[in-house]
C-alpha positions, -999 to 999 in steps of 0.1 A, spaced: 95 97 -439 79 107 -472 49 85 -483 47 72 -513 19 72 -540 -3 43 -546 0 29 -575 -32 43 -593 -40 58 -626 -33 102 -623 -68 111 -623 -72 92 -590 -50 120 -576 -69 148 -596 -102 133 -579 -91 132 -544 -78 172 -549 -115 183 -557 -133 166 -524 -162 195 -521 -153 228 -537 -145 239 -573 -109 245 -577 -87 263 -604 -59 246 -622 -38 265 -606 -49 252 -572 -49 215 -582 -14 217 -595 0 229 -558 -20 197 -545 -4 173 -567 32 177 -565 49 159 -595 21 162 -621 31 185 -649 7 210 -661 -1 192 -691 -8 156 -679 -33 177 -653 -52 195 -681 -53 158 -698 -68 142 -667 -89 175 -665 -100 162 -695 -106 132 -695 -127 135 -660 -149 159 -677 -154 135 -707 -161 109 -683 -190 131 -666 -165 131 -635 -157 166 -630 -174 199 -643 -155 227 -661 -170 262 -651 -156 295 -670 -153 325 -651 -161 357 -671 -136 381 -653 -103 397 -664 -82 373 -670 -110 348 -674 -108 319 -646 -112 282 -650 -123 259 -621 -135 223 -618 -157 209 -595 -168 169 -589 -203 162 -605 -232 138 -585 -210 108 -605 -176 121 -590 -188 131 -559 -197 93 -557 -162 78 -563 -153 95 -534 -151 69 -507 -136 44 -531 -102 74 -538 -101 78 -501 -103 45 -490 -75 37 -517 -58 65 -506 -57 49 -472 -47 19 -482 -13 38 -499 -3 59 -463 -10 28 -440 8 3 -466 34 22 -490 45 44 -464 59 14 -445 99 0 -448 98 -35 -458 110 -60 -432 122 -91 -440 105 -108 -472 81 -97 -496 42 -99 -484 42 -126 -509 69 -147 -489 50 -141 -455 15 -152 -471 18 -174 -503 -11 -183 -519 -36 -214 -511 -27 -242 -534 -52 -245 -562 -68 -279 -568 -63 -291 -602 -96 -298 -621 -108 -333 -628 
């Protein structure tokens, strides 16, 4: 059975792919399957604007790029996994029956006075 995604914004993805070592865009690409290179290096981006992630360049032949999760990234962590979670225990699952919306409807809301 193939889990699906939660429904989250890319860079949610891009976060949870650089838990506690810097990683080359390359290497973040092979752990988000589906992402095209471009709307990567925009979530790169916008991370790193964001004071997320770090962008190191590596002075070798051919020059390397690699990201890693600053003090600020490192502490959404939790919150991405615990998302993350919620997606593989929840999405994962076939739906029996009726929506979660049919099972538990919402309270009835008093009308104010």
């Amino acid at each position: 059975m193939e889990t699906r995604r939660a429904p989250c914004h890319p860079w949610v993805y891009v976060q949870r792919a650089l838990p506690r070592q810097a990683k080359g865009v390359p290497d973040l690409a092979e752990t988000i399957p589906g992402m095209s290179d471009r709307m990567l290096s925009e979530r790169l981006k916008e991370l790193e604007a964001e004071g997320l992630v770090i962008r190191s360049v590596i002075p070798e032949t051919p020059v390397r790029i690699q990201y890693h999760l600053t003090e600020k990234g490192r502490s959404l962590w939790s919150v991405v996994e615990a998302v993350a979670g919620w997606a593989e225990e929840w999405l994962a699952r076939p739906r029996q029956g009726g929506s979660d919306a049919e099972a538990h409807p919402p309270a009835p809301v008093k009308a104010s006075q």
